[in-house]
C-alpha positions as CSV (number, residue, x, y, z in Angstrom):
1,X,-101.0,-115.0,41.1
2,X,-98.6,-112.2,41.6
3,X,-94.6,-112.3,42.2
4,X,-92.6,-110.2,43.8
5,X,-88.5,-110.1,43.1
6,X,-86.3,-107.7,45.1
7,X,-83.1,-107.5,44.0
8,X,-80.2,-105.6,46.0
9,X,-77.4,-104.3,43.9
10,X,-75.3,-101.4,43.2
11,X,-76.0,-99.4,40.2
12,X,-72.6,-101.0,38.8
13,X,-73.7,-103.8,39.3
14,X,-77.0,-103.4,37.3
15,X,-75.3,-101.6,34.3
16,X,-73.1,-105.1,34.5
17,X,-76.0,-107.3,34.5
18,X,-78.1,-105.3,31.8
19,X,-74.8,-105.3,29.5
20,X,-74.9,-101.3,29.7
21,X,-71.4,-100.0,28.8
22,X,-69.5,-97.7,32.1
23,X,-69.6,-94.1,31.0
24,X,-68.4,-92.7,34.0
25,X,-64.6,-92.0,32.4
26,X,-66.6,-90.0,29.6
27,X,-68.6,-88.3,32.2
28,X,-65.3,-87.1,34.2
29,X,-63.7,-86.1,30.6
30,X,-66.2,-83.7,29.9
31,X,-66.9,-82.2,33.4
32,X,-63.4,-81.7,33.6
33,X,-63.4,-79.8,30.2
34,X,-66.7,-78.0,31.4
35,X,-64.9,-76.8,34.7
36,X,-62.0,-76.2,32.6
37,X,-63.8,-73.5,29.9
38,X,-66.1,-71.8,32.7
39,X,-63.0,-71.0,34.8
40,X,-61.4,-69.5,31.5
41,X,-64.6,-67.4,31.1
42,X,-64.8,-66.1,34.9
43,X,-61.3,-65.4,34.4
44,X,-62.1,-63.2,31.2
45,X,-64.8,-61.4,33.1
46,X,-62.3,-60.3,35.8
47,X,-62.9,-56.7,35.7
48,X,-59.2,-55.7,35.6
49,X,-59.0,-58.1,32.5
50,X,-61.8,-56.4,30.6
51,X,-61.0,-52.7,31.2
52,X,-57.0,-54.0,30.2
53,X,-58.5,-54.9,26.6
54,X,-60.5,-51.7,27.3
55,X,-57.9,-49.4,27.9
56,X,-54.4,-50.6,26.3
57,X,-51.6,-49.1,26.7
58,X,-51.5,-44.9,28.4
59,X,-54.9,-45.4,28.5
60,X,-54.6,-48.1,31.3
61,X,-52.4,-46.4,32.6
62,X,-54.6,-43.1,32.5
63,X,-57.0,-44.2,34.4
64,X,-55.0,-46.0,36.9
65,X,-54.0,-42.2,37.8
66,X,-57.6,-41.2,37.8
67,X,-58.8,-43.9,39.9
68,X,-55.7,-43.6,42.6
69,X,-56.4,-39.6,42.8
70,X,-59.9,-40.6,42.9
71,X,-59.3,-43.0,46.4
72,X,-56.9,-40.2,47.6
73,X,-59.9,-37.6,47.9
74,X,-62.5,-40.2,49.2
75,X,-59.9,-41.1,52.0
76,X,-59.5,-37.0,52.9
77,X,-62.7,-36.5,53.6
């Protein structure tokens, strides 16, 4: 003899049934945090941020120089 049960519910509704706690506020927490540190790392790897902790100071500003001549002659040609 074989049975067959189908039983339509939403996955709440399961983890209700089964007595399985909702971890869905945890889960938002630490996407949330995730999100939060990965945009602080792209934001270090900006590469005007890295070559300002590069260069600090005249030497930023040294190469600002170099790079603005250096666009000036591209454009003459």
């Amino acid at each position: 003899m074989k049975i067959t049960i189908n039983v339509d519910c939403t996955p709440e509704e399961a983890r209700a049934f089964m007595g399985l706690p909702d971890v869905r506020p945890m889960q938002d927490a630490v996407m949330a945090q995730m999100t939060s540190r990965l945009e602080s790392a792209m934001k270090a790897m900006d590469p005007e941020t890295v070559l300002r902790q590069w260069f600090t100071g005249a030497g930023w500003e040294q190469m600002q120089k170099f790079w603005s001549m250096s666009n000036m002659g591209e454009k003459a040609k």
